[in-house]
PDBQT receptor file of N, H, CA, C and O in Angstrom, charges set to zero:
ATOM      1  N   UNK A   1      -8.286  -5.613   0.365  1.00  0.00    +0.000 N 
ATOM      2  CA  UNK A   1      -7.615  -5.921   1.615  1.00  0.00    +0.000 C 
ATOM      3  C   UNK A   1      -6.124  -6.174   1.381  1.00  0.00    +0.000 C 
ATOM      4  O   UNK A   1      -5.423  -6.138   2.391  1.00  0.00    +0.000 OA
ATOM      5  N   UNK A   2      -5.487  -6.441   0.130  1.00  0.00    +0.000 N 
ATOM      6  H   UNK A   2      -6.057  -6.470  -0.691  1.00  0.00    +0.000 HD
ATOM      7  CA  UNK A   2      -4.476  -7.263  -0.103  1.00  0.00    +0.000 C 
ATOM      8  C   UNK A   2      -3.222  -5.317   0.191  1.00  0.00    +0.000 C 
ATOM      9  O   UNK A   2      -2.300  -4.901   0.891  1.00  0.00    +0.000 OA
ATOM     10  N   UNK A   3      -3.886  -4.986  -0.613  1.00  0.00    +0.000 N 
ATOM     11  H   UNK A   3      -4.636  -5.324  -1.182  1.00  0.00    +0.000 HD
ATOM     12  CA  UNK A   3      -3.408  -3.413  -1.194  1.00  0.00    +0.000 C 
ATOM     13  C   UNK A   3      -3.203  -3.008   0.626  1.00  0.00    +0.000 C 
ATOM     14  O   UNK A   3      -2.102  -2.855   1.155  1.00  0.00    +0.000 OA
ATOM     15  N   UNK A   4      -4.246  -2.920   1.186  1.00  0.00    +0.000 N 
ATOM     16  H   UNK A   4      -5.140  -3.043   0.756  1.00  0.00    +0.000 HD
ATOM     17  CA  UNK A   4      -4.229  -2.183   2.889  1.00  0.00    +0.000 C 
ATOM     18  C   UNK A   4      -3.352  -2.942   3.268  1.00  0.00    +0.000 C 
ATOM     19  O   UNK A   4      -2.393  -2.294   3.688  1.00  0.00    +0.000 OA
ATOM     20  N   UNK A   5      -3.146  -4.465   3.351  1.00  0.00    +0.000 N 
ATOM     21  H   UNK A   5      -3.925  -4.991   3.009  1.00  0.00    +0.000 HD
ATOM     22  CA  UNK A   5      -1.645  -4.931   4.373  1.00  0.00    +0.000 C 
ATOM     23  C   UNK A   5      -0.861  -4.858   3.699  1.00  0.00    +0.000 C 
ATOM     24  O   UNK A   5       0.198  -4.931   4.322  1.00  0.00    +0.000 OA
ATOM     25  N   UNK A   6      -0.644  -4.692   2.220  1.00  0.00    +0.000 N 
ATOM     26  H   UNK A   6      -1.504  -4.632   1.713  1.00  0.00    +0.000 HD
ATOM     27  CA  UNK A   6       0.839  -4.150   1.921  1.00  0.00    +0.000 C 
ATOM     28  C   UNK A   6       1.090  -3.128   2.349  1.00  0.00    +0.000 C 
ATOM     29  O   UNK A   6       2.036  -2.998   3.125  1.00  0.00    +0.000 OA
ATOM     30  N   UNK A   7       0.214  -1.955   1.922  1.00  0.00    +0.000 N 
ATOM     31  H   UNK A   7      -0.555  -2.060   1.291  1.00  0.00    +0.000 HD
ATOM     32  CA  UNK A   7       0.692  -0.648   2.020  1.00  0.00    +0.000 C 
ATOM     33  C   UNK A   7       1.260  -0.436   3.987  1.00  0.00    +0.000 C 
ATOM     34  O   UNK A   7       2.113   0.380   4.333  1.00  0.00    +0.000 OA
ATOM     35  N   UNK A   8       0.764  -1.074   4.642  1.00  0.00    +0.000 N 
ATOM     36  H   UNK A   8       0.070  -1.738   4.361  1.00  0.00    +0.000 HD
ATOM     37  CA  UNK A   8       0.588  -1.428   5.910  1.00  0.00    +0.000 C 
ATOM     38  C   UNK A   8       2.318  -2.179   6.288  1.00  0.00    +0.000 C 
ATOM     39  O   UNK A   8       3.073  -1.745   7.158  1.00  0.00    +0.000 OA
ATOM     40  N   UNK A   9       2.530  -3.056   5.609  1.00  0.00    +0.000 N 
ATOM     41  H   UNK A   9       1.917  -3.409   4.902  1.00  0.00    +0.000 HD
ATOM     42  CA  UNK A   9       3.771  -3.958   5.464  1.00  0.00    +0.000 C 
ATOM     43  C   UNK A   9       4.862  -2.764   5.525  1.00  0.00    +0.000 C 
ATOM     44  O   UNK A   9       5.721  -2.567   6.385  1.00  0.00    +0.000 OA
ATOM     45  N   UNK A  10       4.576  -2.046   4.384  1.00  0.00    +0.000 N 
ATOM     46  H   UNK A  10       3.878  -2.206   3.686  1.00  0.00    +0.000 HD
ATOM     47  CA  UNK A  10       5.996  -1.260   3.931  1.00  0.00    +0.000 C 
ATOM     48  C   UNK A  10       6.017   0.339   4.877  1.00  0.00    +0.000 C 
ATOM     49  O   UNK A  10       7.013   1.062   4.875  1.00  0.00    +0.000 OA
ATOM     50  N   UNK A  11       4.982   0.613   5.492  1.00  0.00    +0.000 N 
ATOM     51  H   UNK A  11       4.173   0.025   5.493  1.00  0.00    +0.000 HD
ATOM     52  CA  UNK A  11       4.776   1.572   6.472  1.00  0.00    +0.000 C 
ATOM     53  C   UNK A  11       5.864   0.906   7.979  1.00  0.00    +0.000 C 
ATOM     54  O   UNK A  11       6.730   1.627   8.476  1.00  0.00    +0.000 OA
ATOM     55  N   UNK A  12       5.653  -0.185   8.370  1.00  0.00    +0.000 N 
ATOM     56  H   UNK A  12       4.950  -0.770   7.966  1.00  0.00    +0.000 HD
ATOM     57  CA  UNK A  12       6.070  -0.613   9.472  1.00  0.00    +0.000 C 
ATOM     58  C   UNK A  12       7.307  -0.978   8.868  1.00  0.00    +0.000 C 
ATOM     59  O   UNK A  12       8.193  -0.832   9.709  1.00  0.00    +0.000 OA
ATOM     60  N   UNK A  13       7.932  -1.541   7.379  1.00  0.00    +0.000 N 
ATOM     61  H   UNK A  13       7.212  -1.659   6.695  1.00  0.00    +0.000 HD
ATOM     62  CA  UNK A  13       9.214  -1.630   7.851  1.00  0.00    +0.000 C 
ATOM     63  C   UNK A  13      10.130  -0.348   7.563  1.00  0.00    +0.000 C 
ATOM     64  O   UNK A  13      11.358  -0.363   7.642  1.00  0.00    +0.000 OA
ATOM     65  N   UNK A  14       9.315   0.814   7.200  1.00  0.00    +0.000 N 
ATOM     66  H   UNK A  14       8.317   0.826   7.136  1.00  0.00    +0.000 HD
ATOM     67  CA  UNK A  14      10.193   2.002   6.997  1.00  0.00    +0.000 C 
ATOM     68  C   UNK A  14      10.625   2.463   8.380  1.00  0.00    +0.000 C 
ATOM     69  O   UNK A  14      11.764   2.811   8.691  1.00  0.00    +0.000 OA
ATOM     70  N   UNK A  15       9.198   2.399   9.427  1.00  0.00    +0.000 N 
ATOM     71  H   UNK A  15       8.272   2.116   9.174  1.00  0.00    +0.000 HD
ATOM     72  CA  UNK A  15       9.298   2.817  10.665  1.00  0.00    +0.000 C 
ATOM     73  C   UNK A  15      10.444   1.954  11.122  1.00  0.00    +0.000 C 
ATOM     74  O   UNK A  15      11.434   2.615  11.438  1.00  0.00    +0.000 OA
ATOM     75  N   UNK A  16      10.574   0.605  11.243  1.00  0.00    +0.000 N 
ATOM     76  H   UNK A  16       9.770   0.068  10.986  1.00  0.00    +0.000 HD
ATOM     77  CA  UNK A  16      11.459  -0.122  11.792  1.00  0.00    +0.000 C 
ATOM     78  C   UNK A  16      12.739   0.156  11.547  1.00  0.00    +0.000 C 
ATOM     79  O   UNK A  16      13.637   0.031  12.380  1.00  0.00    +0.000 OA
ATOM     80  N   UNK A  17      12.950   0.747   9.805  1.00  0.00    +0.000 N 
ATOM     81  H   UNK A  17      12.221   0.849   9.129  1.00  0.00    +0.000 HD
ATOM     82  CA  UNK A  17      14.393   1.437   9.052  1.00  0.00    +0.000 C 
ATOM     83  C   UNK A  17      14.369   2.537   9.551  1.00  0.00    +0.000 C 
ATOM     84  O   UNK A  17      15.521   2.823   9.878  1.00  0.00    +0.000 OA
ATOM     85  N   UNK A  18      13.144   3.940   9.984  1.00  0.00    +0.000 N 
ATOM     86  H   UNK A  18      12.208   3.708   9.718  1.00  0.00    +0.000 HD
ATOM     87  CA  UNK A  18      14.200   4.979  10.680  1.00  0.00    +0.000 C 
ATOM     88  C   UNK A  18      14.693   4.685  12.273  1.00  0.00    +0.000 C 
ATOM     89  O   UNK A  18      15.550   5.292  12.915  1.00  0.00    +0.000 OA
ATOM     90  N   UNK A  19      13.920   3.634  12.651  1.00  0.00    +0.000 N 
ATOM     91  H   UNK A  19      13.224   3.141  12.130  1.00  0.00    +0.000 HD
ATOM     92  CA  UNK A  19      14.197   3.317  14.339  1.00  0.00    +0.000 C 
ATOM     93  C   UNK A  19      15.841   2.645  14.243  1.00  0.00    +0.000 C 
ATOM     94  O   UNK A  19      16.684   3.119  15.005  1.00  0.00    +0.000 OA
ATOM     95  N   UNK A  20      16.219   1.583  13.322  1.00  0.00    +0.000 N 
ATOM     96  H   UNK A  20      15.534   1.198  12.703  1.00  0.00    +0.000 HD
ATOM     97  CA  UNK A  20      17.560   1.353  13.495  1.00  0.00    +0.000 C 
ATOM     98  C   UNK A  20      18.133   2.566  13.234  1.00  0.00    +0.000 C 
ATOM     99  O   UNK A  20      18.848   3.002  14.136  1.00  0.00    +0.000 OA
ATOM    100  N   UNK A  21      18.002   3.309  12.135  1.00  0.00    +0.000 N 
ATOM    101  H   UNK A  21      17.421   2.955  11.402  1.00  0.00    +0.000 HD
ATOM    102  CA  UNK A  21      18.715   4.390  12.055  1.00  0.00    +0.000 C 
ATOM    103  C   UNK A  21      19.272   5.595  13.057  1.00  0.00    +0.000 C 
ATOM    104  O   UNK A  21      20.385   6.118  13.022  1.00  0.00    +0.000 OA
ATOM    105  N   UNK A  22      18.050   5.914  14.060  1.00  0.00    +0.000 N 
ATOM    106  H   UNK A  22      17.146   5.489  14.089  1.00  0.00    +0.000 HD
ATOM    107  CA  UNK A  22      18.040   6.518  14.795  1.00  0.00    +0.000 C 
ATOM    108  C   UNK A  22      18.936   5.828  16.197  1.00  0.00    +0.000 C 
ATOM    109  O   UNK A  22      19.536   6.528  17.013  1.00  0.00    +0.000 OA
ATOM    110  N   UNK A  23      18.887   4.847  16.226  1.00  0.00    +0.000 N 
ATOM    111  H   UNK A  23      18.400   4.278  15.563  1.00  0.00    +0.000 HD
ATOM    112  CA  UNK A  23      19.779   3.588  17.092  1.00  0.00    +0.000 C 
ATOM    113  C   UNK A  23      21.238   3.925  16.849  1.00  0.00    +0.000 C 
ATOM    114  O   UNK A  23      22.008   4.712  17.398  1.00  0.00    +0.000 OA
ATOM    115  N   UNK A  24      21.347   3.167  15.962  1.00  0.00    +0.000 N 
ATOM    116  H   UNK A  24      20.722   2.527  15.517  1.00  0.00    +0.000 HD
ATOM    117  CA  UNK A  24      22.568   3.499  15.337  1.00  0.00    +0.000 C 
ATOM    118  C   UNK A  24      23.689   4.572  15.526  1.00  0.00    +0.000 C 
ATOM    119  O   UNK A  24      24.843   4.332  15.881  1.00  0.00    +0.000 OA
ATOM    120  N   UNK A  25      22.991   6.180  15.137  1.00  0.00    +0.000 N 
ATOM    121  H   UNK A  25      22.053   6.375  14.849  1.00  0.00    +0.000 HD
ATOM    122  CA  UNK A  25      23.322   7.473  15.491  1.00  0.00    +0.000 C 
ATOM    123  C   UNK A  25      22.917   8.155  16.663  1.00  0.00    +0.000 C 
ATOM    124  O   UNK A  25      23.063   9.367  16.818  1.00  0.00    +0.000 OA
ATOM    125  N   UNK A  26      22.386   7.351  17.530  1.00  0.00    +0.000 N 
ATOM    126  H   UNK A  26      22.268   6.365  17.404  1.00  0.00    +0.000 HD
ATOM    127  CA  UNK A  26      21.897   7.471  18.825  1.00  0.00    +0.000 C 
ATOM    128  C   UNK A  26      21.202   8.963  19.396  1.00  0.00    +0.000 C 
ATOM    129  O   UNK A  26      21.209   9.525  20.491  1.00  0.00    +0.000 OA
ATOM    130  N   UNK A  27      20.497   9.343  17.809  1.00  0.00    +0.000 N 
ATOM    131  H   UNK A  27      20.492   8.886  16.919  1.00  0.00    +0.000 HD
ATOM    132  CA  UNK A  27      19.745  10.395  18.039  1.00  0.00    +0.000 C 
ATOM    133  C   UNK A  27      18.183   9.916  17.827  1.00  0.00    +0.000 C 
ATOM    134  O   UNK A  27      17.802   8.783  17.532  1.00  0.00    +0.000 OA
ATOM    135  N   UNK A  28      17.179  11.392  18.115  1.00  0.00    +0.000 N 
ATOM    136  H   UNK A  28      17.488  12.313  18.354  1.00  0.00    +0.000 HD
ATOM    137  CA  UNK A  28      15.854  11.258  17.568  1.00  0.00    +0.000 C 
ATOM    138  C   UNK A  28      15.544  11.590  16.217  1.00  0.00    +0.000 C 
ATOM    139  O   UNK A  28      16.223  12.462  15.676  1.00  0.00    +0.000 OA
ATOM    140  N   UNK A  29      14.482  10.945  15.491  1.00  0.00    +0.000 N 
ATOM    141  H   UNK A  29      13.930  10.237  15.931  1.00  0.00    +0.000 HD
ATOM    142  CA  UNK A  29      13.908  11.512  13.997  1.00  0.00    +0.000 C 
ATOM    143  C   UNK A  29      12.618  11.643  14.324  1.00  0.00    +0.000 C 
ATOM    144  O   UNK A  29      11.757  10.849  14.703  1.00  0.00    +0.000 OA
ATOM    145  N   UNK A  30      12.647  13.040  14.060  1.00  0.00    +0.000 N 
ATOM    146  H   UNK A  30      13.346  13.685  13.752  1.00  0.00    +0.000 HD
ATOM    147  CA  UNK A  30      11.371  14.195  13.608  1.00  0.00    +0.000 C 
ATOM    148  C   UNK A  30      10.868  14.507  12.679  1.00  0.00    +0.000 C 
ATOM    149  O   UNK A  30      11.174  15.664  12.388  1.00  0.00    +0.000 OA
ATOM    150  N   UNK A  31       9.827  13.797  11.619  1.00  0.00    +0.000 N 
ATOM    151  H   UNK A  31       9.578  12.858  11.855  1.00  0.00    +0.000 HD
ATOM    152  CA  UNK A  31       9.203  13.966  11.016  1.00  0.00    +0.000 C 
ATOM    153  C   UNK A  31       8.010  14.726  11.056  1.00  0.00    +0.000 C 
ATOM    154  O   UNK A  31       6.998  14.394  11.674  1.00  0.00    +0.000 OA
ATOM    155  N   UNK A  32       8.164  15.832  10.331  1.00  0.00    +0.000 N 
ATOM    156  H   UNK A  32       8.986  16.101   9.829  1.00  0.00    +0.000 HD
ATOM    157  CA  UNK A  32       6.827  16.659  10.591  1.00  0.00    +0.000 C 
ATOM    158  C   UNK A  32       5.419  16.313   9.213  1.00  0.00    +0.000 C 
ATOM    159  O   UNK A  32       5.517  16.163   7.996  1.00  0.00    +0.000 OA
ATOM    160  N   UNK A  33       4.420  16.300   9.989  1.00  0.00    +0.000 N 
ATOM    161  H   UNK A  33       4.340  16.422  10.978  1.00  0.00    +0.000 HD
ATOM    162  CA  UNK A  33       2.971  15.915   9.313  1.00  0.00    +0.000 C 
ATOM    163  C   UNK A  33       3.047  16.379   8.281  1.00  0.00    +0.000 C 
ATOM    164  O   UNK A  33       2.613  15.582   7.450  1.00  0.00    +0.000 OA
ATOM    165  N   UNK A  34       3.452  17.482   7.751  1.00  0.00    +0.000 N 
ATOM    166  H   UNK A  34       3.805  18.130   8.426  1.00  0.00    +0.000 HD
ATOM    167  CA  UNK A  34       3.528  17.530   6.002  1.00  0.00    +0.000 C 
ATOM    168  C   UNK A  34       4.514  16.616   5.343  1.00  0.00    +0.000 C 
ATOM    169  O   UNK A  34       4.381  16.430   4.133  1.00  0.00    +0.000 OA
ATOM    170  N   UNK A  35       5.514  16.007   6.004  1.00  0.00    +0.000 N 
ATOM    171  H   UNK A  35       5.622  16.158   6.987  1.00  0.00    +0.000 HD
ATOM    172  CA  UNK A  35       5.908  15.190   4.973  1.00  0.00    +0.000 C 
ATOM    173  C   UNK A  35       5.402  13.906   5.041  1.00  0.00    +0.000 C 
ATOM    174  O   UNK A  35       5.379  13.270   3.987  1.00  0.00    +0.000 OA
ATOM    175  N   UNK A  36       4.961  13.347   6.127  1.00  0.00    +0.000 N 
ATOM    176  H   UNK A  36       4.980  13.864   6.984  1.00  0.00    +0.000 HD
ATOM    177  CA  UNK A  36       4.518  12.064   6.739  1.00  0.00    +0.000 C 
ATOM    178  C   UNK A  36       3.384  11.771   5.868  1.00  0.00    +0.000 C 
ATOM    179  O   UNK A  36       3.476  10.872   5.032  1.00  0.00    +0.000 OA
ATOM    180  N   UNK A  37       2.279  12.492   6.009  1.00  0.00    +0.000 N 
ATOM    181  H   UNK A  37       2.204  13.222   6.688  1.00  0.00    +0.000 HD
ATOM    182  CA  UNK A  37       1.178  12.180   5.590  1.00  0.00    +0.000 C 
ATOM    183  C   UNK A  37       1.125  12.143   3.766  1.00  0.00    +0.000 C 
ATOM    184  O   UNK A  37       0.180  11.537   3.260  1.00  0.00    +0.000 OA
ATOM    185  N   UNK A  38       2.153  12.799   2.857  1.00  0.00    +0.000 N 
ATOM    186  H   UNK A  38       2.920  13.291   3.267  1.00  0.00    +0.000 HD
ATOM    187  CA  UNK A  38       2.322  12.457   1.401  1.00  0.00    +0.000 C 
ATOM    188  C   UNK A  38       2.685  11.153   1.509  1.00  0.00    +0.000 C 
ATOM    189  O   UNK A  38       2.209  10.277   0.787  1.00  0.00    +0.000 OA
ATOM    190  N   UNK A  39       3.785  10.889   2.664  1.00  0.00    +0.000 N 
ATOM    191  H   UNK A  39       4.171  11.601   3.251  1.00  0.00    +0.000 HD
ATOM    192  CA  UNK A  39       4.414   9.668   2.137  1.00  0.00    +0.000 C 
ATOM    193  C   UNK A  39       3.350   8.088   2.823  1.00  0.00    +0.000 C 
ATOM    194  O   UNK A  39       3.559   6.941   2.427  1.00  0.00    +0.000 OA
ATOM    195  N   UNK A  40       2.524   8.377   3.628  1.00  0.00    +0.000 N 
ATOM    196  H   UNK A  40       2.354   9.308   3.949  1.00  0.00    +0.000 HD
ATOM    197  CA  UNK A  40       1.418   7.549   3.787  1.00  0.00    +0.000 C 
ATOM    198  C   UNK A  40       0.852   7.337   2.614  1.00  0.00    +0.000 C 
ATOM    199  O   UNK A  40       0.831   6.149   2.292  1.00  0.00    +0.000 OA
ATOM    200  N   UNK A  41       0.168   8.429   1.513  1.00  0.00    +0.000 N 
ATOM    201  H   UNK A  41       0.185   9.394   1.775  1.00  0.00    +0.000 HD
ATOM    202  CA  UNK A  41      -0.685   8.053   0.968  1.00  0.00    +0.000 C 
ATOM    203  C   UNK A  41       0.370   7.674  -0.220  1.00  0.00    +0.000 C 
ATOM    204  O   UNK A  41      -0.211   6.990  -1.063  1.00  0.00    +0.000 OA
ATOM    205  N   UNK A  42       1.522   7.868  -0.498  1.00  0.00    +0.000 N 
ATOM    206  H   UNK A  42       1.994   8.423   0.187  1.00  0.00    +0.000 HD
ATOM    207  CA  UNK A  42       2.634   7.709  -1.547  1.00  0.00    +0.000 C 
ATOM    208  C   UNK A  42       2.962   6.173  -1.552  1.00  0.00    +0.000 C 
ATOM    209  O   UNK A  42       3.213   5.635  -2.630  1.00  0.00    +0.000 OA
ATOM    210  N   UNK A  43       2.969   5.340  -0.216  1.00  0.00    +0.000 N 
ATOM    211  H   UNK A  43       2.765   5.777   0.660  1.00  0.00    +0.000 HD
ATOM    212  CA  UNK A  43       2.678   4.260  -0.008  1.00  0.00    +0.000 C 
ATOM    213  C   UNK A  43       1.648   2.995  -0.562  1.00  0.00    +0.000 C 
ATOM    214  O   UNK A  43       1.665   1.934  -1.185  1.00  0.00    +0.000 OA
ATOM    215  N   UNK A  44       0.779   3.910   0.129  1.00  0.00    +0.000 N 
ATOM    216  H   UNK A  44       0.765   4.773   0.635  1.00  0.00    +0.000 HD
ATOM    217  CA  UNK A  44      -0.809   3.048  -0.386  1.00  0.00    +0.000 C 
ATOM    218  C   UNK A  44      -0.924   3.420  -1.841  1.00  0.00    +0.000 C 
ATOM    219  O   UNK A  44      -1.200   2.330  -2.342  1.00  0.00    +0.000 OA
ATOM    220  N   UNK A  45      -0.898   3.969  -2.461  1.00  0.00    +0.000 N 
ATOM    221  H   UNK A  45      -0.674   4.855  -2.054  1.00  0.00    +0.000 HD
ATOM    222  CA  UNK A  45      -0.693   4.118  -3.672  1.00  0.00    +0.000 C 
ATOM    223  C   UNK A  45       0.425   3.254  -4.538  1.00  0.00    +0.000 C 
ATOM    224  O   UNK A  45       0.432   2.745  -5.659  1.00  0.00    +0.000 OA
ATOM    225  N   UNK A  46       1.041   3.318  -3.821  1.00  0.00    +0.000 N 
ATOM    226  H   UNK A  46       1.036   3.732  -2.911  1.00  0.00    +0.000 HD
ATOM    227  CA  UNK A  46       2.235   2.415  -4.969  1.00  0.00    +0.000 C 
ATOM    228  C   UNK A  46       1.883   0.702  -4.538  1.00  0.00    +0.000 C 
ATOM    229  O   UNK A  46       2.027  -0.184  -5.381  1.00  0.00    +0.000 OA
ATOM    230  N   UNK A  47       1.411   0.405  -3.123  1.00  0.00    +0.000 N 
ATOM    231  H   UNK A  47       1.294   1.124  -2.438  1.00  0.00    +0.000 HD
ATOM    232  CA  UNK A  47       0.366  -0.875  -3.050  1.00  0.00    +0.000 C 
ATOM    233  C   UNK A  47      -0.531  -1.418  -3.866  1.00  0.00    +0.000 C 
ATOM    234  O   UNK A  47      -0.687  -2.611  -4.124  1.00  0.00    +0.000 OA
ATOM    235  N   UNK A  48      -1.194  -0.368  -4.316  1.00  0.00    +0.000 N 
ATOM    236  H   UNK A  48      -1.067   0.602  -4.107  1.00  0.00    +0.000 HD
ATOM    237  CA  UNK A  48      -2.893  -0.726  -4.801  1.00  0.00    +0.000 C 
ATOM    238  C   UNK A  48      -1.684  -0.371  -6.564  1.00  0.00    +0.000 C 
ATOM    239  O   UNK A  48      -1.907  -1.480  -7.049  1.00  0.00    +0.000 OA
ATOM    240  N   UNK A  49      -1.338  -0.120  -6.954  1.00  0.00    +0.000 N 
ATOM    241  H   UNK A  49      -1.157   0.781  -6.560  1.00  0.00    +0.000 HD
ATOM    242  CA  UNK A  49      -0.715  -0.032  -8.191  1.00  0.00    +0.000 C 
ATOM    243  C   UNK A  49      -0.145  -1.244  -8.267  1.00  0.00    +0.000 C 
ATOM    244  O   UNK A  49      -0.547  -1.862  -9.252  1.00  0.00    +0.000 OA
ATOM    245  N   UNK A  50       0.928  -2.045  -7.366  1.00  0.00    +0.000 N 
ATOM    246  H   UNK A  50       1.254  -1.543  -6.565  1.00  0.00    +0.000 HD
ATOM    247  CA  UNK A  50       1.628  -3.353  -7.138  1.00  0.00    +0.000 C 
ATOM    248  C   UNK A  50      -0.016  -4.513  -7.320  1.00  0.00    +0.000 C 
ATOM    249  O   UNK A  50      -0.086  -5.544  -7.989  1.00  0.00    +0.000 OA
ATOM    250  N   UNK A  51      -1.087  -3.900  -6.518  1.00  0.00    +0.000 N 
ATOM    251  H   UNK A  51      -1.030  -3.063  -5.974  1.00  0.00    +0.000 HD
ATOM    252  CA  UNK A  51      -2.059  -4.849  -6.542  1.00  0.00    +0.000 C 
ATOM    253  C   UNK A  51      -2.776  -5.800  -8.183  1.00  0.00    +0.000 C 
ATOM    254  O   UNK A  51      -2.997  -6.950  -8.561  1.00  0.00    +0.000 OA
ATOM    255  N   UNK A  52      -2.902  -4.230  -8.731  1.00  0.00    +0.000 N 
ATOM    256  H   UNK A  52      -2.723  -3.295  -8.423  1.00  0.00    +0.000 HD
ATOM    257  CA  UNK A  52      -3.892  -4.233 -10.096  1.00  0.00    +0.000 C 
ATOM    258  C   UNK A  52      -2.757  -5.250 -11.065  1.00  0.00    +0.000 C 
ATOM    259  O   UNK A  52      -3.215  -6.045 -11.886  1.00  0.00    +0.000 OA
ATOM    260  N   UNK A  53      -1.605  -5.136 -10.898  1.00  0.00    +0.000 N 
ATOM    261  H   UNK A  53      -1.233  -4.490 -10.231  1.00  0.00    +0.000 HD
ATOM    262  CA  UNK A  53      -0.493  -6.335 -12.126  1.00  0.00    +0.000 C 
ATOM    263  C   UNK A  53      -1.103  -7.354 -11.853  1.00  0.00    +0.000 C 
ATOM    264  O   UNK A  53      -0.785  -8.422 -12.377  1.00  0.00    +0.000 OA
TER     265      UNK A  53
């Protein structure tokens, strides 16, 4: 469980980092599902790796 709300943690504050970003430059960001979904599991992975230390 510890590994799922991190990986969970750092998902929402990336989202929160491209939303200022997109603020900021007062455009939209379009991420398309092939890159999204590596970097989901690129996430949870580097969680459950942070977990096992």
């Amino acid at each position: 469980m510890e590994t799922f709300g991190r990986g969970c943690l750092w998902l929402i504050l990336g989202v929160l980092g491209l939303f200022v970003i997109a603020v900021i430059t007062q455009s939209s960001i379009h991420i398309p599902w092939f890159i999204f979904i590596p970097a989901v599991i690129l996430v949870f992975w580097m969680a459950s790796k942070k977990s096992k230390k």
